[in-house]
N, CA, C and O atoms as a Maestro MAE file, in Angstrom:
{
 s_m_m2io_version
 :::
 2.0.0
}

f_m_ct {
 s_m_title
 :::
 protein
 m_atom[328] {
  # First column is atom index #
  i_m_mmod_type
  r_m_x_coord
  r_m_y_coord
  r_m_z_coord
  i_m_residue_number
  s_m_chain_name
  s_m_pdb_residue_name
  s_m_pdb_atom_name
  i_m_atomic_number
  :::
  1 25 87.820 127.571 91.098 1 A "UNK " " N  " 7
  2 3 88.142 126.199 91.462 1 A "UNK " " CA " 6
  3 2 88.978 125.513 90.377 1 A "UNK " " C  " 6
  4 15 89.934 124.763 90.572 1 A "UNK " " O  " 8
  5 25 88.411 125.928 89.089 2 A "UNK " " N  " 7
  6 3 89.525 125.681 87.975 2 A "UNK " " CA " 6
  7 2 90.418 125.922 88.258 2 A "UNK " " C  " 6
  8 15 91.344 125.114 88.194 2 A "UNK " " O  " 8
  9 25 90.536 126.939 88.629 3 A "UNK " " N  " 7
  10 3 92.264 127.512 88.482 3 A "UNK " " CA " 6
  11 2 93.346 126.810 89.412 3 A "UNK " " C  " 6
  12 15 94.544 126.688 89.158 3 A "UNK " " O  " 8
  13 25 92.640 126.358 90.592 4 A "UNK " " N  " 7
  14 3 93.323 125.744 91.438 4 A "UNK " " CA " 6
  15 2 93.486 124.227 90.548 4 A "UNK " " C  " 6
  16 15 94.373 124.122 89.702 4 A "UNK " " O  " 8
  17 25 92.515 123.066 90.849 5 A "UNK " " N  " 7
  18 3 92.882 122.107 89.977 5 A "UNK " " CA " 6
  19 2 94.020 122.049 89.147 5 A "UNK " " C  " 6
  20 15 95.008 121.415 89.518 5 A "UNK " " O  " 8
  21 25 93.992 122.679 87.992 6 A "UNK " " N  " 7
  22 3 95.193 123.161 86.982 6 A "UNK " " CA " 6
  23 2 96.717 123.307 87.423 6 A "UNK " " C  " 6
  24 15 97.775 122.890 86.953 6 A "UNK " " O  " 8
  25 25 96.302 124.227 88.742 7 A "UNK " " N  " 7
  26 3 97.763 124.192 89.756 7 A "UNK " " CA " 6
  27 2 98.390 123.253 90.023 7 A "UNK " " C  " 6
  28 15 99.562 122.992 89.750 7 A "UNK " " O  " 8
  29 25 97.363 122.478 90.778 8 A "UNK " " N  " 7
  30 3 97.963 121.006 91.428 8 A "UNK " " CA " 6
  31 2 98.166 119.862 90.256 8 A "UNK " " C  " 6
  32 15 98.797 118.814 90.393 8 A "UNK " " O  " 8
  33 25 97.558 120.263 89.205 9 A "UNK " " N  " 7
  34 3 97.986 119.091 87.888 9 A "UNK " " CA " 6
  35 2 99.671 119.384 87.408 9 A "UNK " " C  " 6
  36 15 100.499 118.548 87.046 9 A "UNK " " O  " 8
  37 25 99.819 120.808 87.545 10 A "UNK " " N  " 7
  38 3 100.945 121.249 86.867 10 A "UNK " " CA " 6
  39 2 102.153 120.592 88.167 10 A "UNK " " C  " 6
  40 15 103.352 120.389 87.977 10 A "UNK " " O  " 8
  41 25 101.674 120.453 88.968 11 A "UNK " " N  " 7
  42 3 102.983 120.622 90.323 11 A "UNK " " CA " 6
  43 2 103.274 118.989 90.090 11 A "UNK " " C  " 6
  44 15 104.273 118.509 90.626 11 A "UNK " " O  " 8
  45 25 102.191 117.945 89.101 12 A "UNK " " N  " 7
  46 3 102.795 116.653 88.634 12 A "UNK " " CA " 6
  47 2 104.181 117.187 87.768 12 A "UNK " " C  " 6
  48 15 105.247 116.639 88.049 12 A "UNK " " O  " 8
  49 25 104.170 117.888 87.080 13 A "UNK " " N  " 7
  50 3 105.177 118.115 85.856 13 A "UNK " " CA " 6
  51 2 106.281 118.296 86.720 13 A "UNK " " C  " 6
  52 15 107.341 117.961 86.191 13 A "UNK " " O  " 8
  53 25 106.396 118.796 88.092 14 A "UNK " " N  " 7
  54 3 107.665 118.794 89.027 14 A "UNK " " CA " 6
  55 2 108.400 117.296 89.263 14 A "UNK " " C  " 6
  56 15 109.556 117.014 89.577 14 A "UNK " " O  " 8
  57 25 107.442 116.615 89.028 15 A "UNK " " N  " 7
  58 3 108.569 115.183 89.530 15 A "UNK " " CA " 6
  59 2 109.182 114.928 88.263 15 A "UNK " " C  " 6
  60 15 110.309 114.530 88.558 15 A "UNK " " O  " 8
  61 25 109.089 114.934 87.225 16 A "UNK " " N  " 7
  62 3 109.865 114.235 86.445 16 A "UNK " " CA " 6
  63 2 111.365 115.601 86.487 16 A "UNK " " C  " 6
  64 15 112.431 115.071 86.799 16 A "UNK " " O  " 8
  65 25 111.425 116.515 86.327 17 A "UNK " " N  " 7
  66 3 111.742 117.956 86.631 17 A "UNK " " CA " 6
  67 2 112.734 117.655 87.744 17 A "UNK " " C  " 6
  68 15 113.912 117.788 87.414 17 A "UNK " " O  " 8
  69 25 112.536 117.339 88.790 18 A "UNK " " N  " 7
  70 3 113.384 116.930 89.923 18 A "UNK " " CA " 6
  71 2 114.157 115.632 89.828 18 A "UNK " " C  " 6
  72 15 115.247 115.517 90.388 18 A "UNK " " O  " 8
  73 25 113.561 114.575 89.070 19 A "UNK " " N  " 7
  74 3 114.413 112.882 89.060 19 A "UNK " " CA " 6
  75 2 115.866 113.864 88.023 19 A "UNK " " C  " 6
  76 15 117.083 113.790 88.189 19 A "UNK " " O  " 8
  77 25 115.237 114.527 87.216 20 A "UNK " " N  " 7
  78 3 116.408 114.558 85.882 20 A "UNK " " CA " 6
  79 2 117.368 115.671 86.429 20 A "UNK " " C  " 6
  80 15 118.526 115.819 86.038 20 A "UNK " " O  " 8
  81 25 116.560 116.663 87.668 21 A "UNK " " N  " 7
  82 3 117.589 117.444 87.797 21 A "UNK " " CA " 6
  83 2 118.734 116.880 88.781 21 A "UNK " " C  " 6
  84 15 119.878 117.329 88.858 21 A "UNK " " O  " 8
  85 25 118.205 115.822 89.505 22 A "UNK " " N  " 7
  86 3 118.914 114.792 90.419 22 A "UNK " " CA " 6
  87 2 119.303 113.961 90.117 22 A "UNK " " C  " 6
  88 15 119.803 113.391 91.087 22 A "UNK " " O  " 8
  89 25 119.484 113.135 88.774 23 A "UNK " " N  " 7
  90 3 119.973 111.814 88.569 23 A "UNK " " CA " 6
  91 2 120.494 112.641 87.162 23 A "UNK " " C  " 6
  92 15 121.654 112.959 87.425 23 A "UNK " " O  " 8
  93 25 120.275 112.967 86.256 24 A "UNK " " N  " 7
  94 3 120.588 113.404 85.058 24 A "UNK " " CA " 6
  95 2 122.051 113.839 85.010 24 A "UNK " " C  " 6
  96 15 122.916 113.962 85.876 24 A "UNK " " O  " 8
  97 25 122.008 114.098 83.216 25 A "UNK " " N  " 7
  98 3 123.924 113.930 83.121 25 A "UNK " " CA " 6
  99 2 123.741 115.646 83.642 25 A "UNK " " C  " 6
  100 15 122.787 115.933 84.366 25 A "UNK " " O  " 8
  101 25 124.693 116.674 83.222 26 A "UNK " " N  " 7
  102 3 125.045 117.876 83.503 26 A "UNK " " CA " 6
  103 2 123.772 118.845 82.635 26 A "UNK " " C  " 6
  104 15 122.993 119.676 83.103 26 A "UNK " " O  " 8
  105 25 123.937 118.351 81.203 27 A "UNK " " N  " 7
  106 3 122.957 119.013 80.756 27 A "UNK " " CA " 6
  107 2 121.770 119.289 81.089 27 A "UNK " " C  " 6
  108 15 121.298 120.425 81.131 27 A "UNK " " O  " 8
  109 25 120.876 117.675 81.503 28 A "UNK " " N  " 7
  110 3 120.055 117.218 81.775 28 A "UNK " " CA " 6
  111 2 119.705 118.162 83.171 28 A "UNK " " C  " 6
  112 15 118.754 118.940 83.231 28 A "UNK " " O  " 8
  113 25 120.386 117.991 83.935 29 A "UNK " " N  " 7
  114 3 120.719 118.640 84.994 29 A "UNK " " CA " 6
  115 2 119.852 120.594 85.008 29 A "UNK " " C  " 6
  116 15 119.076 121.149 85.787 29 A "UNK " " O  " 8
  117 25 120.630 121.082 83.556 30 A "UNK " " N  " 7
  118 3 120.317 122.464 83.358 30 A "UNK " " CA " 6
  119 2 118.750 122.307 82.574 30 A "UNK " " C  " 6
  120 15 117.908 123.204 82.543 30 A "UNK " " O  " 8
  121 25 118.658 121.457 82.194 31 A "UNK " " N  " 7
  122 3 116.979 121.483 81.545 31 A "UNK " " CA " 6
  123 2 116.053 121.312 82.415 31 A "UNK " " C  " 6
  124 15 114.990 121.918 82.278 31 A "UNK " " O  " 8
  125 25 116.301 120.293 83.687 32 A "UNK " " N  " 7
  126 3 115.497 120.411 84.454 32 A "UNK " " CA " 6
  127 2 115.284 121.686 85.600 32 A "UNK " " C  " 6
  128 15 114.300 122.102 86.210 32 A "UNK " " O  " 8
  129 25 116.086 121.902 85.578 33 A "UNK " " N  " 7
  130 3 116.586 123.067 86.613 33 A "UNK " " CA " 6
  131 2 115.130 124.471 85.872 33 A "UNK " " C  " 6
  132 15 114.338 125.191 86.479 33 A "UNK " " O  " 8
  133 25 115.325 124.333 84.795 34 A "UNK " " N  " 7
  134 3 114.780 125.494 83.538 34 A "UNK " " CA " 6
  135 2 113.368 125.091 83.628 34 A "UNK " " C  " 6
  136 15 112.423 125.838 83.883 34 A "UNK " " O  " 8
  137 25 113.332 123.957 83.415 35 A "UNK " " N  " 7
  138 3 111.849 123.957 83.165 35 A "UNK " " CA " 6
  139 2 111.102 123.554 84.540 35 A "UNK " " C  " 6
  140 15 109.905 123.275 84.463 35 A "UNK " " O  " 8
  141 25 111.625 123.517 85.554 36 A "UNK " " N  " 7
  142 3 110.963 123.579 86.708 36 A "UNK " " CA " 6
  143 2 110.664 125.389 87.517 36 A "UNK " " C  " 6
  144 15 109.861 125.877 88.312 36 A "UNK " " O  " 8
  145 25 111.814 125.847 86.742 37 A "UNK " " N  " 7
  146 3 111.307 127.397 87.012 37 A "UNK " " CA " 6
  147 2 109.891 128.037 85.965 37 A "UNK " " C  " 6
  148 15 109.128 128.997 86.074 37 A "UNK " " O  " 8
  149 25 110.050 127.007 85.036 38 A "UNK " " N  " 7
  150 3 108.831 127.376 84.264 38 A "UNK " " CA " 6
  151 2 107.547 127.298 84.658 38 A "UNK " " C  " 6
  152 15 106.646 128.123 84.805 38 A "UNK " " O  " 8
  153 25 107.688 125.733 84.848 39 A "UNK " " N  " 7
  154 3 106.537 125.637 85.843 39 A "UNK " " CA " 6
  155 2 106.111 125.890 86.991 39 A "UNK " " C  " 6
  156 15 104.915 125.887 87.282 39 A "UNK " " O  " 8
  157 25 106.809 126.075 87.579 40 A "UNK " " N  " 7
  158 3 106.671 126.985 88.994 40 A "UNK " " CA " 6
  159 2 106.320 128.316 88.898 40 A "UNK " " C  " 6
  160 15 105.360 128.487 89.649 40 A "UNK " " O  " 8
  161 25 106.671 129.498 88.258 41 A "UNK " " N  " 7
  162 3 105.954 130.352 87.809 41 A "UNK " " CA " 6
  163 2 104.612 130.510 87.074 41 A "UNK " " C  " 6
  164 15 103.920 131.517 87.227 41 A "UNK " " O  " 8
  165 25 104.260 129.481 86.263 42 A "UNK " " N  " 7
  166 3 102.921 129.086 85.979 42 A "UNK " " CA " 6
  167 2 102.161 129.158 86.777 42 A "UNK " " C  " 6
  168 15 101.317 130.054 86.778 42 A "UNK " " O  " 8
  169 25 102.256 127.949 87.980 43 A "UNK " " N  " 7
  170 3 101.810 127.470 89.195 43 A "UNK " " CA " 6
  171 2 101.438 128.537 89.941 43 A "UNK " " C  " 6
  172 15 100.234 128.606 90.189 43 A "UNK " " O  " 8
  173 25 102.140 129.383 90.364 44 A "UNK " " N  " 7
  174 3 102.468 130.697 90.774 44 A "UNK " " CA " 6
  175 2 101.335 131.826 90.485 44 A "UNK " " C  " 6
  176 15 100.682 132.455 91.317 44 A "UNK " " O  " 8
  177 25 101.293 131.896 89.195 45 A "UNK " " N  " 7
  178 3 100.375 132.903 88.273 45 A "UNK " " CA " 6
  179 2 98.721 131.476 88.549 45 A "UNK " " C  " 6
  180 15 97.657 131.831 89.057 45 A "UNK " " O  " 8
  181 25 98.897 130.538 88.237 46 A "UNK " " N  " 7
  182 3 97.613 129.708 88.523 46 A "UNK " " CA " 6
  183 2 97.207 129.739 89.941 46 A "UNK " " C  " 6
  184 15 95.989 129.663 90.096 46 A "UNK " " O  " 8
  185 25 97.929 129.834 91.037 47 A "UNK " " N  " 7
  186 3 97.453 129.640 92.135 47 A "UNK " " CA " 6
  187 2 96.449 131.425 92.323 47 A "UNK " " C  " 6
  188 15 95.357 131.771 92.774 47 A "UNK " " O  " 8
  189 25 97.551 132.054 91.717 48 A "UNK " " N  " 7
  190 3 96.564 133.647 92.320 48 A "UNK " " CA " 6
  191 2 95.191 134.130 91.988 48 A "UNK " " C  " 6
  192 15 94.194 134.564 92.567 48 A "UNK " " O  " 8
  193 25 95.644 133.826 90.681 49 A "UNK " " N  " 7
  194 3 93.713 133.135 89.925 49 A "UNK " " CA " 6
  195 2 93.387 132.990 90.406 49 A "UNK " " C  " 6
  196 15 92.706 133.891 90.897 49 A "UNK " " O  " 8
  197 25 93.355 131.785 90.959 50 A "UNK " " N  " 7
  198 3 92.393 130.803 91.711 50 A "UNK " " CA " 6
  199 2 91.899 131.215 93.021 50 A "UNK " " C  " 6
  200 15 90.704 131.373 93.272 50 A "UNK " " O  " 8
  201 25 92.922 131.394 93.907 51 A "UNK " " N  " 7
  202 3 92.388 132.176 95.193 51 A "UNK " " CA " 6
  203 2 92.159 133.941 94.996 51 A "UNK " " C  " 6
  204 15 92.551 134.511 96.014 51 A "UNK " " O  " 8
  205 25 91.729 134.724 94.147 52 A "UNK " " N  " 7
  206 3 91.216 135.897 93.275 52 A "UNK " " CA " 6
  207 2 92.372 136.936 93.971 52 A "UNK " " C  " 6
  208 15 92.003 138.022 94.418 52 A "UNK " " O  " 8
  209 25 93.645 136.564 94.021 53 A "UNK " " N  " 7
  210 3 94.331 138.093 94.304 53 A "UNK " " CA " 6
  211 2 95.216 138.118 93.500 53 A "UNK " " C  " 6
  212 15 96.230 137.429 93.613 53 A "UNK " " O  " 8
  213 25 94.968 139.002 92.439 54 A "UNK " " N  " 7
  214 3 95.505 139.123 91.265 54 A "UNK " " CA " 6
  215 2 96.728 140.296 91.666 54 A "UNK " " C  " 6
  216 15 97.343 140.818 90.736 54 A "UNK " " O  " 8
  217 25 96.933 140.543 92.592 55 A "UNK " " N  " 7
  218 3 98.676 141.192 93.302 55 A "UNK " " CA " 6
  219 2 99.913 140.323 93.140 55 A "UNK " " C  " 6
  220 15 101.056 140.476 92.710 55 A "UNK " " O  " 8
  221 25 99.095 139.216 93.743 56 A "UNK " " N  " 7
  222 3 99.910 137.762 93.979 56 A "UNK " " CA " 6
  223 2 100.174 137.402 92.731 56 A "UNK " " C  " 6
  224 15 100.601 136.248 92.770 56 A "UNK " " O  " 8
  225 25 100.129 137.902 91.369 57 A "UNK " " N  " 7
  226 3 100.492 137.224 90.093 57 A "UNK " " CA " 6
  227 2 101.628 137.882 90.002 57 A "UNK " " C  " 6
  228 15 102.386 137.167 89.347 57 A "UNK " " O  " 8
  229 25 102.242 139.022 90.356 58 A "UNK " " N  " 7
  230 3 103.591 139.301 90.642 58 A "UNK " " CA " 6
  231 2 104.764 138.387 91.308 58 A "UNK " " C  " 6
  232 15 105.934 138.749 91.176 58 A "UNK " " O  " 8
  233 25 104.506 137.438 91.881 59 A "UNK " " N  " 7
  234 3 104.871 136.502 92.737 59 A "UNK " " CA " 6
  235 2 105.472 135.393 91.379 59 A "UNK " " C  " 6
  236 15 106.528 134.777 91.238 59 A "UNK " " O  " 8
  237 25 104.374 135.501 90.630 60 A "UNK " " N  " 7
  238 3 104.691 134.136 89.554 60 A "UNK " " CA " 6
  239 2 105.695 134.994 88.348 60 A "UNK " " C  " 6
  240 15 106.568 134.286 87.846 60 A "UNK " " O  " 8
  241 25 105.632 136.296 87.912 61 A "UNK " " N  " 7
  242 3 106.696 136.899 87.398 61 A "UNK " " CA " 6
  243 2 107.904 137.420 88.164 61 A "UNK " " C  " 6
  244 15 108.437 138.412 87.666 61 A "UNK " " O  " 8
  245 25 108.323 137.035 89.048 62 A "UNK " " N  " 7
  246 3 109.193 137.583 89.925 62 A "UNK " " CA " 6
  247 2 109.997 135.916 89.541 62 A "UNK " " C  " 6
  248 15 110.929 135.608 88.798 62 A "UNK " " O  " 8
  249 25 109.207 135.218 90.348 63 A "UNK " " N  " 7
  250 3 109.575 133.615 89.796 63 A "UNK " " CA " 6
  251 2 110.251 133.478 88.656 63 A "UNK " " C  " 6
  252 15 111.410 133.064 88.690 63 A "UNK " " O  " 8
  253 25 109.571 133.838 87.346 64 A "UNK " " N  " 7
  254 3 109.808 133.522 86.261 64 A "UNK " " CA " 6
  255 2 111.479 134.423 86.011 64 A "UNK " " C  " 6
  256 15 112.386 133.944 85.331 64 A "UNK " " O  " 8
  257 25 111.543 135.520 86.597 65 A "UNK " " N  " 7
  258 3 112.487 136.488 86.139 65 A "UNK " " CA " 6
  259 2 114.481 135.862 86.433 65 A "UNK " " C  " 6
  260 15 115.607 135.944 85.943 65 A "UNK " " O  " 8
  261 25 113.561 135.160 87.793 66 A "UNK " " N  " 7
  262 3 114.708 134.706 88.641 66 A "UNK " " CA " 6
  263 2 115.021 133.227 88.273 66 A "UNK " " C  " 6
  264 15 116.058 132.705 88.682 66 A "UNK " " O  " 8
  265 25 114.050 132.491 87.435 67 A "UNK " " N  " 7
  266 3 114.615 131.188 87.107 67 A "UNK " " CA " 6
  267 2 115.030 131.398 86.180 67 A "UNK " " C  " 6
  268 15 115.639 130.453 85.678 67 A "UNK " " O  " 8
  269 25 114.984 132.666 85.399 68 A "UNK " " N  " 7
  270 3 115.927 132.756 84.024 68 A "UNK " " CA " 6
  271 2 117.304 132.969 84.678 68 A "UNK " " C  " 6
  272 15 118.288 132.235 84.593 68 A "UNK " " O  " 8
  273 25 117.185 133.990 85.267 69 A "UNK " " N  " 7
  274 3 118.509 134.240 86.229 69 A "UNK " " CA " 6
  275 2 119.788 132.932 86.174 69 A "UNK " " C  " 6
  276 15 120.837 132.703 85.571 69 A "UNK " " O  " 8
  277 25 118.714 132.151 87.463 70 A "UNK " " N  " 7
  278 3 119.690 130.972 87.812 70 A "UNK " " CA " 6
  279 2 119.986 130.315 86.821 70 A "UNK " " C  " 6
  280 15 121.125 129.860 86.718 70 A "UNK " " O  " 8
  281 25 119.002 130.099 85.821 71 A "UNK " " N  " 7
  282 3 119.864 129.388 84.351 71 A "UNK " " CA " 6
  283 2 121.031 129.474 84.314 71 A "UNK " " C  " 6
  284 15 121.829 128.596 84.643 71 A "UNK " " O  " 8
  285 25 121.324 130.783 83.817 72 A "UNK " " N  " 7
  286 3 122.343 131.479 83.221 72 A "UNK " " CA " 6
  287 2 123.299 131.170 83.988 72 A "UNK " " C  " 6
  288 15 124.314 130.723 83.454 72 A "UNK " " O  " 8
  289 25 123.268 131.278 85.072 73 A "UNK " " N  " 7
  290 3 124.459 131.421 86.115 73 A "UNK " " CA " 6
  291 2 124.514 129.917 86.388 73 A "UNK " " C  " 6
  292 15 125.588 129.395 86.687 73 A "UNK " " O  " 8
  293 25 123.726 129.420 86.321 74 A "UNK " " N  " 7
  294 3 124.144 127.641 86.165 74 A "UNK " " CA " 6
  295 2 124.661 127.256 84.858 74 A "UNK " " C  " 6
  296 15 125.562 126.425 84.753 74 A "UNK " " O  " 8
  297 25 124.277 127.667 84.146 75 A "UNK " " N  " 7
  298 3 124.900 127.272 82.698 75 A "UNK " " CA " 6
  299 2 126.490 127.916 82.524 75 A "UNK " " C  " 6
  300 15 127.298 127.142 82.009 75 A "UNK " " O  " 8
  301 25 126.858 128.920 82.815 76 A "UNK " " N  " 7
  302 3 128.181 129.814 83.369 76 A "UNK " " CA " 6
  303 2 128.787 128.962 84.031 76 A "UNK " " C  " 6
  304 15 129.823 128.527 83.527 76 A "UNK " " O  " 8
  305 25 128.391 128.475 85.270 77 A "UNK " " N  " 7
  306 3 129.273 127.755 86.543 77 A "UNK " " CA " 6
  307 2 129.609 126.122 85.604 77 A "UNK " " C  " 6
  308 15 130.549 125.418 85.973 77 A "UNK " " O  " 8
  309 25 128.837 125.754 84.568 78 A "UNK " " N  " 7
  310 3 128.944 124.409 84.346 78 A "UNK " " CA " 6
  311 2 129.631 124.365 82.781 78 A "UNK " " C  " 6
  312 15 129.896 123.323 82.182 78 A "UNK " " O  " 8
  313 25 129.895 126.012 82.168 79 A "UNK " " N  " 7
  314 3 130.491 126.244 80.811 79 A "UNK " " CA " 6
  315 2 131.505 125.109 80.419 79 A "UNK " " C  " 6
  316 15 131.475 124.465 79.370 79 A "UNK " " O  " 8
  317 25 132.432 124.973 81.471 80 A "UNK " " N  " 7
  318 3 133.506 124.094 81.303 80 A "UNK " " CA " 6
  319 2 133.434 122.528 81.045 80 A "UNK " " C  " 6
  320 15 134.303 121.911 80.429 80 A "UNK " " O  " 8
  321 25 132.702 122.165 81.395 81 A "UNK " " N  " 7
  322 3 132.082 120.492 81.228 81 A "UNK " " CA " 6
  323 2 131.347 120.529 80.108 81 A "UNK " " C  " 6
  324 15 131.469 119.571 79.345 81 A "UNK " " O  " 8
  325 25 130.561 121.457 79.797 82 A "UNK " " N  " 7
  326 3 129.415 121.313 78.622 82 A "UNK " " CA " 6
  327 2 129.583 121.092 77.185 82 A "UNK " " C  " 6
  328 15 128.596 121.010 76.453 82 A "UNK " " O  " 8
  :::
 }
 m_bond[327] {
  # First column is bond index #
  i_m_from
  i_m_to
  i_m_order
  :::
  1 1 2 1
  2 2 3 1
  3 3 4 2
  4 3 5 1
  5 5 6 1
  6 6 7 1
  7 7 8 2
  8 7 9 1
  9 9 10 1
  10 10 11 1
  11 11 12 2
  12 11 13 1
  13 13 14 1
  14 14 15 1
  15 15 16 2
  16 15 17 1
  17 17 18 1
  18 18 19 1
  19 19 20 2
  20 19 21 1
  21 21 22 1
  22 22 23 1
  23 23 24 2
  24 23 25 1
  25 25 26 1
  26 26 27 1
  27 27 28 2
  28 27 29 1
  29 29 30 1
  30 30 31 1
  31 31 32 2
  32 31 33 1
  33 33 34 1
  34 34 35 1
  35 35 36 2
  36 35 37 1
  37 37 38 1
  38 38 39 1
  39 39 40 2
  40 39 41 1
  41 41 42 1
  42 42 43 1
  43 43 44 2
  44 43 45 1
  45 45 46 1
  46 46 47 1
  47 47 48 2
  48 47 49 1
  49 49 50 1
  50 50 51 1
  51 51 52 2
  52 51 53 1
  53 53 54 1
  54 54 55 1
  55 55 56 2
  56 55 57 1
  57 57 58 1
  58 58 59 1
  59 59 60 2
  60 59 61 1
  61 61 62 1
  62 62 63 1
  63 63 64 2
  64 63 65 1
  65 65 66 1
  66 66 67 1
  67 67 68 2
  68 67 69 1
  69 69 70 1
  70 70 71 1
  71 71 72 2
  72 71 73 1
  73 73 74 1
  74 74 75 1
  75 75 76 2
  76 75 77 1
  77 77 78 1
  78 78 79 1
  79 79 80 2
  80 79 81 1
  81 81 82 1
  82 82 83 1
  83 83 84 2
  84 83 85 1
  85 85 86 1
  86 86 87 1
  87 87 88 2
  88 87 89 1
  89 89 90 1
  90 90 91 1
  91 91 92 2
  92 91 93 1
  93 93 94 1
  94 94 95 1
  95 95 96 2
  96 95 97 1
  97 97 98 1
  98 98 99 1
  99 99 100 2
  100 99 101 1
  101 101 102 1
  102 102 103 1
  103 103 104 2
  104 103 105 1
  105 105 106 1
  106 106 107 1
  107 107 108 2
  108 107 109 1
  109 109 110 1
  110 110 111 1
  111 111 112 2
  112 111 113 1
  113 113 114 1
  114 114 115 1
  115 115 116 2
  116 115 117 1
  117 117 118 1
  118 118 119 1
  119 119 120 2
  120 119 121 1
  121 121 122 1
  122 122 123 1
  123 123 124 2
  124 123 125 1
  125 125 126 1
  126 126 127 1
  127 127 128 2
  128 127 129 1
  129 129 130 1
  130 130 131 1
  131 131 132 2
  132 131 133 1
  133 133 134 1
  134 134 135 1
  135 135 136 2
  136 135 137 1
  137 137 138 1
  138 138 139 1
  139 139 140 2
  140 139 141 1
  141 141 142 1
  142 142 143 1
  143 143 144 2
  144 143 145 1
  145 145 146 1
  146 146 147 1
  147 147 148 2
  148 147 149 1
  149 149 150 1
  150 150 151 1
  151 151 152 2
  152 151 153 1
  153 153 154 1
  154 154 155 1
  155 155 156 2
  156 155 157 1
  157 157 158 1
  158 158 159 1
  159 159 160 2
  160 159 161 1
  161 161 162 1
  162 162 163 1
  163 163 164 2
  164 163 165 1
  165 165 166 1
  166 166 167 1
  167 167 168 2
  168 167 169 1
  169 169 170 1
  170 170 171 1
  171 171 172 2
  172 171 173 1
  173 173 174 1
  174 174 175 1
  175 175 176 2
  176 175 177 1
  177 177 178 1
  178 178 179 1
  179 179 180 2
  180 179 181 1
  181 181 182 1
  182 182 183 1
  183 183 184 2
  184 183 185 1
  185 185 186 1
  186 186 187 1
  187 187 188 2
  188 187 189 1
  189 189 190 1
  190 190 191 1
  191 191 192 2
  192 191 193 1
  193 193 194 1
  194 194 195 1
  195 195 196 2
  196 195 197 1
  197 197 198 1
  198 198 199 1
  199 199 200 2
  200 199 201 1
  201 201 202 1
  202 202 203 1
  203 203 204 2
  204 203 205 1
  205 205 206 1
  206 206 207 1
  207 207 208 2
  208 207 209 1
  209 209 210 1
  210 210 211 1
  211 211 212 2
  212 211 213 1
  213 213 214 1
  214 214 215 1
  215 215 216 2
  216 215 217 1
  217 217 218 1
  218 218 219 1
  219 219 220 2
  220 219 221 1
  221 221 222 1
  222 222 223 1
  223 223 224 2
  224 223 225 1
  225 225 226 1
  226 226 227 1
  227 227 228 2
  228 227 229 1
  229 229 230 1
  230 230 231 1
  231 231 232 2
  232 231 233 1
  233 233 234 1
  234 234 235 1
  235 235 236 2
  236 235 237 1
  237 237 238 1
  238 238 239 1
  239 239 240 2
  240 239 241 1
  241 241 242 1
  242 242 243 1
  243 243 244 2
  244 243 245 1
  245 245 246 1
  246 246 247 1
  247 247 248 2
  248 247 249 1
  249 249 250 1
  250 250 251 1
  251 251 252 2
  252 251 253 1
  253 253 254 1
  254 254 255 1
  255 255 256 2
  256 255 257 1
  257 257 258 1
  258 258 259 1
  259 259 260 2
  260 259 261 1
  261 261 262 1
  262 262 263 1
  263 263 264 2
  264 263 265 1
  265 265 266 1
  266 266 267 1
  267 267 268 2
  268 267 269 1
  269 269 270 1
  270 270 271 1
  271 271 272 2
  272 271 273 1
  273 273 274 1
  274 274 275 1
  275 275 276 2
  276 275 277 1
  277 277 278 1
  278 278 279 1
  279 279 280 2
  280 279 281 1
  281 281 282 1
  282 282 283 1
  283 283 284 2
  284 283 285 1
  285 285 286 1
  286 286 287 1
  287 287 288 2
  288 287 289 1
  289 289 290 1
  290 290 291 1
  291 291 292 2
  292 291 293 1
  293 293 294 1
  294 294 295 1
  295 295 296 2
  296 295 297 1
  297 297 298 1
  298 298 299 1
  299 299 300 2
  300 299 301 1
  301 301 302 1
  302 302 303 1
  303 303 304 2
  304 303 305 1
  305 305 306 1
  306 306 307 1
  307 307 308 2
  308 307 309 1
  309 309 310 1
  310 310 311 1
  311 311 312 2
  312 311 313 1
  313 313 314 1
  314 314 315 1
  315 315 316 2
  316 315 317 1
  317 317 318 1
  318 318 319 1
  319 319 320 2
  320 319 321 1
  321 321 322 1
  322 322 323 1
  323 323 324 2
  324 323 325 1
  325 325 326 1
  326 326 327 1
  327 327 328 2
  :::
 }
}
């Protein structure tokens, strides 16, 4: 039941995460972008805990692998402004 709680506390850390990736300058833009893949993979790895299928924690590193990904390739597409 912990584990869940913890989940839904972390999925607060998404709104500020979303205003900056939506209103923010360019940079701002790539930090939020980053640290919402962070936390979402957390979330991810917390939710499987919680409901006990520890398969499903692959789900939250798969997450994590691919928001590094899009970084990069957002930070690439936006090289020129930065």
């Amino acid at each position: 039941m912990i584990w869940k709680i913890s989940a839904l506390v972390m999925c607060l850390g998404l709104i500020p995460c979303a205003i900056l990736a939506l209103r923010g300058r360019l940079i701002d833009r790539l930090i939020g972008v980053e640290l919402a893949g962070v936390l979402l993979s957390q979330i991810c790895f917390l939710w499987a805990v919680g409901i006990d299928r520890p398969p499903f924690v692959d789900i939250g590193l798969t997450v994590a692998i691919l928001a590094f990904g899009a970084g990069l390739v957002f930070a690439r597409f936006l090289e020129r402004w930065l």
